[in-house]
N, CA, C and O atoms as CSV, one atom per row, in Angstrom:
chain,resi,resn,atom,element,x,y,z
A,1,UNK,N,N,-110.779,-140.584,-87.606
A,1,UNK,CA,C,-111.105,-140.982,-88.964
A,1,UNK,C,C,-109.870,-141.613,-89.592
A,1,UNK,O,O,-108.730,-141.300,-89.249
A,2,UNK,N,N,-110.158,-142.549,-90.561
A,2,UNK,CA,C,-109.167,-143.335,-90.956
A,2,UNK,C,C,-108.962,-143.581,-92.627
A,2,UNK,O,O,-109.995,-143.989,-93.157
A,3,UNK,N,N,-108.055,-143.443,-93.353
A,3,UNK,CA,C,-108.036,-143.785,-94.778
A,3,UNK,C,C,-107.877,-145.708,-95.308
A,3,UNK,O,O,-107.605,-146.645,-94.557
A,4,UNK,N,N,-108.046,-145.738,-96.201
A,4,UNK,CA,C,-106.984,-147.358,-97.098
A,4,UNK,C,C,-106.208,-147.405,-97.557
A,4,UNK,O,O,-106.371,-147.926,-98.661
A,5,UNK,N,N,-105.360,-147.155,-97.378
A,5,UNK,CA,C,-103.927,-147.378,-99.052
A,5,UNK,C,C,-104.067,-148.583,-99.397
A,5,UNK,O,O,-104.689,-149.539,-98.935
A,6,UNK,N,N,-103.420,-148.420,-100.254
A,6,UNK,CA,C,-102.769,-150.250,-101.073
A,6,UNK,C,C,-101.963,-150.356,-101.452
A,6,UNK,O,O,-101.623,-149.808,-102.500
A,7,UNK,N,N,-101.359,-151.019,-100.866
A,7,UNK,CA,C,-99.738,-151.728,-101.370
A,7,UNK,C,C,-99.606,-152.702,-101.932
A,7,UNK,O,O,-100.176,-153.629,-101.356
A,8,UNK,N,N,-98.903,-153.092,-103.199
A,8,UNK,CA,C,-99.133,-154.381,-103.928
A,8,UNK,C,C,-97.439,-154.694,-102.857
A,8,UNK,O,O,-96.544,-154.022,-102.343
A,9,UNK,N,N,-97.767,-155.894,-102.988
A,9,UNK,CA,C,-96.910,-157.235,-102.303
A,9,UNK,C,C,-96.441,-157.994,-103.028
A,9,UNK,O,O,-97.246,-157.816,-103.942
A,10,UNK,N,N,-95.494,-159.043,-103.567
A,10,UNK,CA,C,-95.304,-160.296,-104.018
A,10,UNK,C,C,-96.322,-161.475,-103.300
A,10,UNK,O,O,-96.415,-161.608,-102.080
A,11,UNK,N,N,-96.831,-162.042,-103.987
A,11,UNK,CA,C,-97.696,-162.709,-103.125
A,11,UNK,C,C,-96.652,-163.639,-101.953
A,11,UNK,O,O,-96.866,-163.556,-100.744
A,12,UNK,N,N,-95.933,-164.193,-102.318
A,12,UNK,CA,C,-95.195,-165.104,-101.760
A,12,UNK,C,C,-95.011,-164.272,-100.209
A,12,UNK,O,O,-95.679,-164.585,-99.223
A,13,UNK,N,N,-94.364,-163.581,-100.212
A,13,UNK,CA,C,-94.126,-162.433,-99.265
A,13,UNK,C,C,-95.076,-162.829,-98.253
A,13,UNK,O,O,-94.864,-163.570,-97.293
A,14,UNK,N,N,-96.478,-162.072,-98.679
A,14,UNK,CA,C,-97.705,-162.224,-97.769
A,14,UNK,C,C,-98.016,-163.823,-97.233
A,14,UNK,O,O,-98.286,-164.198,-96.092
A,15,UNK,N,N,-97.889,-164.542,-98.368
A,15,UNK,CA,C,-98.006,-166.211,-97.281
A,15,UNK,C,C,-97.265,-166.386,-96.845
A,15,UNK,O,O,-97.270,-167.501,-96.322
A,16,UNK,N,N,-95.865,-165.461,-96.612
A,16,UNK,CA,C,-94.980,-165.965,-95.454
A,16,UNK,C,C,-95.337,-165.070,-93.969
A,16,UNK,O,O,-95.103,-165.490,-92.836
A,17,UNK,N,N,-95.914,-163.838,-94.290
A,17,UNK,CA,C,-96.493,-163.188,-93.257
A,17,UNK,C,C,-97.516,-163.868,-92.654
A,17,UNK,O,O,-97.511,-164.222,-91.475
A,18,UNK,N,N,-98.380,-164.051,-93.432
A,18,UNK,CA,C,-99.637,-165.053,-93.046
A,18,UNK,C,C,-99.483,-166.472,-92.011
A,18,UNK,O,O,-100.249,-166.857,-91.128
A,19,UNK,N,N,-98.229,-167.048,-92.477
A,19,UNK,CA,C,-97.369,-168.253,-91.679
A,19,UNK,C,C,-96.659,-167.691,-90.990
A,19,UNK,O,O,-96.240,-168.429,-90.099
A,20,UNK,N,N,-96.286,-166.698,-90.945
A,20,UNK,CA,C,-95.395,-166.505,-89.404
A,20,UNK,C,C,-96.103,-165.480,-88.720
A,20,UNK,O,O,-95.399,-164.604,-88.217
A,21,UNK,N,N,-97.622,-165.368,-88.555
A,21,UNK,CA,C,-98.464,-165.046,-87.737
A,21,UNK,C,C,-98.329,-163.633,-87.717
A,21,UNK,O,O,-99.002,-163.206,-86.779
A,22,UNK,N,N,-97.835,-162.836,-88.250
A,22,UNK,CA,C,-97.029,-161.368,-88.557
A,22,UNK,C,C,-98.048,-160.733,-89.096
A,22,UNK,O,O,-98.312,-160.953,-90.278
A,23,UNK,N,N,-98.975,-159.638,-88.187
A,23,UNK,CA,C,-100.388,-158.890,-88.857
A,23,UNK,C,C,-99.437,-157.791,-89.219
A,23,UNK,O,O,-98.826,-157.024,-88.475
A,24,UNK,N,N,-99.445,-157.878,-90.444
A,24,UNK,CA,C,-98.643,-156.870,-91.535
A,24,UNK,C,C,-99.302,-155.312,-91.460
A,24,UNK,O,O,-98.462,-154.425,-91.309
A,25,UNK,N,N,-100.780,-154.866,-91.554
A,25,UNK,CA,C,-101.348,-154.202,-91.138
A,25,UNK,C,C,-100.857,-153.538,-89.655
A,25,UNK,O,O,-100.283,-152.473,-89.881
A,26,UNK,N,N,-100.881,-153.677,-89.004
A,26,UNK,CA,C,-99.964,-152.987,-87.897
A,26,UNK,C,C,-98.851,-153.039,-87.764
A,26,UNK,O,O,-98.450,-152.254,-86.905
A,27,UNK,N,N,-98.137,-153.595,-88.207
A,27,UNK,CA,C,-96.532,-153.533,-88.717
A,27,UNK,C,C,-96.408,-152.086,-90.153
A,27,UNK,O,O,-95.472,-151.406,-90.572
A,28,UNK,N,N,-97.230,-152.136,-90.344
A,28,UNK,CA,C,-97.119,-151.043,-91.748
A,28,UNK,C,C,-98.079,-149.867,-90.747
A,28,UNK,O,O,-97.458,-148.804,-90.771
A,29,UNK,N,N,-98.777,-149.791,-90.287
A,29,UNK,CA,C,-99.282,-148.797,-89.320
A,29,UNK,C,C,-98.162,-147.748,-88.974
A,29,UNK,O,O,-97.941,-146.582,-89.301
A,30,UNK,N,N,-97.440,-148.854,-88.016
A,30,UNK,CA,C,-96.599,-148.852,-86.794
A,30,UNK,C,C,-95.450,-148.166,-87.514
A,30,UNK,O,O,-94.990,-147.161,-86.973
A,31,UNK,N,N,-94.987,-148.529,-88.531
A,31,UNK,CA,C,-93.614,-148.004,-89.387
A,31,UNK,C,C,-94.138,-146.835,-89.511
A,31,UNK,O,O,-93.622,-145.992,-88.777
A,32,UNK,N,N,-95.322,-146.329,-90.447
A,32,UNK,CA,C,-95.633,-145.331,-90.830
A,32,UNK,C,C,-95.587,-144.017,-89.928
A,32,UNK,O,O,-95.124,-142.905,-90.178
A,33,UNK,N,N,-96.346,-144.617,-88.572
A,33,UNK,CA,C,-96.280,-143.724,-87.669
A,33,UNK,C,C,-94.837,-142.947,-87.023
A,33,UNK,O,O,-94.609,-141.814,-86.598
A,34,UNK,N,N,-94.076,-144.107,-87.184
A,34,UNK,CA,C,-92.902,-143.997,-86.904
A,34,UNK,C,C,-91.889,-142.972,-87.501
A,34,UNK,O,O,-91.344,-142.019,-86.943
A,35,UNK,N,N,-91.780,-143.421,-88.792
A,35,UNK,CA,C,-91.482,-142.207,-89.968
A,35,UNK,C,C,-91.858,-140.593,-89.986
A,35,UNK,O,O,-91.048,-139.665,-89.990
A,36,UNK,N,N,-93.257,-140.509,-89.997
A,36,UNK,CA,C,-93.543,-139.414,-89.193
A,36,UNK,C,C,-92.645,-138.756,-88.230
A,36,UNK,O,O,-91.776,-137.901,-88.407
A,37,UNK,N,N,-93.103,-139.420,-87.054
A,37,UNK,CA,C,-92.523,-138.710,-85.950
A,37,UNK,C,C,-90.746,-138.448,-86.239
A,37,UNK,O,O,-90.188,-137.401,-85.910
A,38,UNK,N,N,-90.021,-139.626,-86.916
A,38,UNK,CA,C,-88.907,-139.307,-87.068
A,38,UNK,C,C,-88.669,-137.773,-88.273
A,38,UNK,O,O,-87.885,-136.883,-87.942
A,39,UNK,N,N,-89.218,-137.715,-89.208
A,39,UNK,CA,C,-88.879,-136.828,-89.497
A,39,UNK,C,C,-89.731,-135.359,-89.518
A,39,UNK,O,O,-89.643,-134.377,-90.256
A,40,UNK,N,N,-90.512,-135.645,-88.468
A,40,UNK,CA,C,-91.197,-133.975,-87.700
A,40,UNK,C,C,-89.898,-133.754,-86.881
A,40,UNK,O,O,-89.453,-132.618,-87.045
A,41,UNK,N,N,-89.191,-134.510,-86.066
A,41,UNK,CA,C,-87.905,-134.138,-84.966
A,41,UNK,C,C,-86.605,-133.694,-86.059
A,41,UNK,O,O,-85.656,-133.029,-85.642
A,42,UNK,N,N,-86.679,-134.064,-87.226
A,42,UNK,CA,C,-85.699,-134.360,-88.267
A,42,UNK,C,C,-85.457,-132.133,-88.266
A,42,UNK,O,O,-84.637,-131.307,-87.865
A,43,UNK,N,N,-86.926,-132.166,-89.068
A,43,UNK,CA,C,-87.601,-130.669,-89.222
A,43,UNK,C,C,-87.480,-129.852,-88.214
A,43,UNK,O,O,-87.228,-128.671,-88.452
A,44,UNK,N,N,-87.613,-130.242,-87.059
A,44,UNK,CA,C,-87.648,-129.585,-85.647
A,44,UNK,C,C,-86.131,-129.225,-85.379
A,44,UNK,O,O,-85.899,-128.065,-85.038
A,45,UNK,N,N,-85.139,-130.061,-85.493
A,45,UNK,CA,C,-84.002,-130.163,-85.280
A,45,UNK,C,C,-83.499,-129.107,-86.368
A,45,UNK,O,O,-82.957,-128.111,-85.888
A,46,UNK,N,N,-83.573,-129.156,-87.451
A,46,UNK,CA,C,-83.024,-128.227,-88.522
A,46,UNK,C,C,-83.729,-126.827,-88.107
A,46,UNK,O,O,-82.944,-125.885,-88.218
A,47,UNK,N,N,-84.882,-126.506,-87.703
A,47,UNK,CA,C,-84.903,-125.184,-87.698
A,47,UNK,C,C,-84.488,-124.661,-86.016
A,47,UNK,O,O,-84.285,-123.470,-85.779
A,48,UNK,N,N,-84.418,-125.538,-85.127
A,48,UNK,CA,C,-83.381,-125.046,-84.008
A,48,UNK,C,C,-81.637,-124.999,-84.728
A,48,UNK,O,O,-80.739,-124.157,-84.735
A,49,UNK,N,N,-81.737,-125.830,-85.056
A,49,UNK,CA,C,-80.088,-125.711,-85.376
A,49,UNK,C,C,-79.995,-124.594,-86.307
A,49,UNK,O,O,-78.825,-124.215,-86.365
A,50,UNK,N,N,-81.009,-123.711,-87.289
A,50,UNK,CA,C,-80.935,-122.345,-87.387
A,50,UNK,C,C,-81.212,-120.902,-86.975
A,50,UNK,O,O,-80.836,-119.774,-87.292
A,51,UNK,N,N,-82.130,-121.536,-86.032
A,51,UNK,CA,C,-82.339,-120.436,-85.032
A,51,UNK,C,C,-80.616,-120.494,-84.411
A,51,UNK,O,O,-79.885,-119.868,-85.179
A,52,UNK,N,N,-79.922,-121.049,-83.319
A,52,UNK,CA,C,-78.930,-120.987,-82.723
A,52,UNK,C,C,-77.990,-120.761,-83.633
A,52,UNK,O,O,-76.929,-120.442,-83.096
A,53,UNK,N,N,-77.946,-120.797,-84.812
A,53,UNK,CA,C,-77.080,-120.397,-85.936
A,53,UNK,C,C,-76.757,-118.980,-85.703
A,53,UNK,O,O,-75.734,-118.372,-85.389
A,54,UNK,N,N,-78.311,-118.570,-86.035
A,54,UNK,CA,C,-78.377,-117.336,-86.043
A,54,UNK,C,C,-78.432,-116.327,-84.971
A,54,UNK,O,O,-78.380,-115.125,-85.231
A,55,UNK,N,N,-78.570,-116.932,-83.399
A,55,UNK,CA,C,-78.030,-116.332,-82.208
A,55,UNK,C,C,-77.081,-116.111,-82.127
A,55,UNK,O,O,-76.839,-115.269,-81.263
A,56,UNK,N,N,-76.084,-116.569,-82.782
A,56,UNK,CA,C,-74.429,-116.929,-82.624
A,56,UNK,C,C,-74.052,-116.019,-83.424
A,56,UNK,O,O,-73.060,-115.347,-83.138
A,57,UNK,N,N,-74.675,-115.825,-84.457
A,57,UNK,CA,C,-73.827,-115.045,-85.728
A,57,UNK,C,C,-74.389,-113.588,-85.036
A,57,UNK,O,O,-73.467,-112.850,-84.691
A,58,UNK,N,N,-75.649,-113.107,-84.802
A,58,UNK,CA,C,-76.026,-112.123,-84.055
A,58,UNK,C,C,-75.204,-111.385,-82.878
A,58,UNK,O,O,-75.175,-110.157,-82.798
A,59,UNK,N,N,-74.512,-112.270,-81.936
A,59,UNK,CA,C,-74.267,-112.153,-80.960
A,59,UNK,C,C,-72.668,-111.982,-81.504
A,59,UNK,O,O,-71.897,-111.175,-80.986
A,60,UNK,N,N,-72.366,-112.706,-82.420
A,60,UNK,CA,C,-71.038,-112.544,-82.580
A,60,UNK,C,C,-70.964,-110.953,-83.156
A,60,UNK,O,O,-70.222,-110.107,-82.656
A,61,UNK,N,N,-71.855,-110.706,-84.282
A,61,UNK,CA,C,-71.536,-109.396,-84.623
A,61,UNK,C,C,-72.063,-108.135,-83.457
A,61,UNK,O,O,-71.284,-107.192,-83.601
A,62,UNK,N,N,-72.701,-107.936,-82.793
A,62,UNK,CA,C,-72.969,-107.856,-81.670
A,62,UNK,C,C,-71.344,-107.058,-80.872
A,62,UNK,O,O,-70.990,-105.911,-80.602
A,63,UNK,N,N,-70.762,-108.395,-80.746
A,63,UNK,CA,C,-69.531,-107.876,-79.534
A,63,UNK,C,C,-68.735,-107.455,-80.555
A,63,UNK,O,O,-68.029,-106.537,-80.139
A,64,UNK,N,N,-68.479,-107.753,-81.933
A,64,UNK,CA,C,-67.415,-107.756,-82.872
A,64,UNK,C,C,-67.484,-105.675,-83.280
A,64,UNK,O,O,-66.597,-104.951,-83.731
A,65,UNK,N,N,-68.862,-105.355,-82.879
A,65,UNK,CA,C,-68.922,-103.963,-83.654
A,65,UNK,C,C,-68.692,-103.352,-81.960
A,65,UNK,O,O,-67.860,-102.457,-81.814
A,66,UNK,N,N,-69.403,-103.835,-80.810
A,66,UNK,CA,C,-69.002,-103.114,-79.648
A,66,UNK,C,C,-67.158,-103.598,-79.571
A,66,UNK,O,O,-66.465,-102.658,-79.961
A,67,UNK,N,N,-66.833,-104.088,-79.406
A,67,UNK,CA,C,-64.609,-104.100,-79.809
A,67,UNK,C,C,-64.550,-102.948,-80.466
A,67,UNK,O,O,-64.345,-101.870,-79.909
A,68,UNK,N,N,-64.761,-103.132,-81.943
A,68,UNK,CA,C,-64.387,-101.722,-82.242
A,68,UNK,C,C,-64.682,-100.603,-82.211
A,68,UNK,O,O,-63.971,-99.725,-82.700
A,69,UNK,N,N,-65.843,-100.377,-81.605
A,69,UNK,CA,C,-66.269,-98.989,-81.019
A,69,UNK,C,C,-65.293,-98.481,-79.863
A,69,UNK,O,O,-64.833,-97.373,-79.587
A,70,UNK,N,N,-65.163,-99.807,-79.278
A,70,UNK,CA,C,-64.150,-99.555,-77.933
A,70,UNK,C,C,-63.019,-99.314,-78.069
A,70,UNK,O,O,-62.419,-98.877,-77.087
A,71,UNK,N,N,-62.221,-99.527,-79.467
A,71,UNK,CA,C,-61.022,-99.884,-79.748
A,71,UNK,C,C,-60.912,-98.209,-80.363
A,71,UNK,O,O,-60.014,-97.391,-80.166
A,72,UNK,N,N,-61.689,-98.125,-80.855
A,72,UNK,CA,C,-61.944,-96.041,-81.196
A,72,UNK,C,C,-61.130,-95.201,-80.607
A,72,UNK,O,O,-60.085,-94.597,-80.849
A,73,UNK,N,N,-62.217,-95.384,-79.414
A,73,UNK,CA,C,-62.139,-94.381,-78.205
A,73,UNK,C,C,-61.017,-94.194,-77.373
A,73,UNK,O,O,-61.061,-93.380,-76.450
């Protein structure tokens, strides 16, 4: 299933698309789709880069409280 938007243009713009054979409609598709995907990886990327944040900080406190347990004894 598919929607319409509308984008107003300068007209001039569009008769130069129109003359340089350029189906603007799939060029504006094509971007759109594009955008998307770039910033789902954008999103994807930020919540790995806090997950491993938070492995690190885990893991650091982790060995940081076993040291001084060891350092006790």
């Amino acid at each position: 299933m598919s929607v319409v938007i509308g984008v107003r243009i300068p007209k001039k713009l569009k008769e130069e698309l129109e003359q340089l054979g350029i189906d603007y409609a799939r060029e504006i598709r094509e971007y759109l789709q594009r955008r998307v995907k770039e910033e789902k990886a954008k999103k994807l990327a930020e919540a790995l880069d806090k997950l491993i944040e938070q492995a690190i900080e885990k893991d650091y406190s982790t060995t940081w409280i076993r040291e001084e347990r060891e350092s006790r004894s």
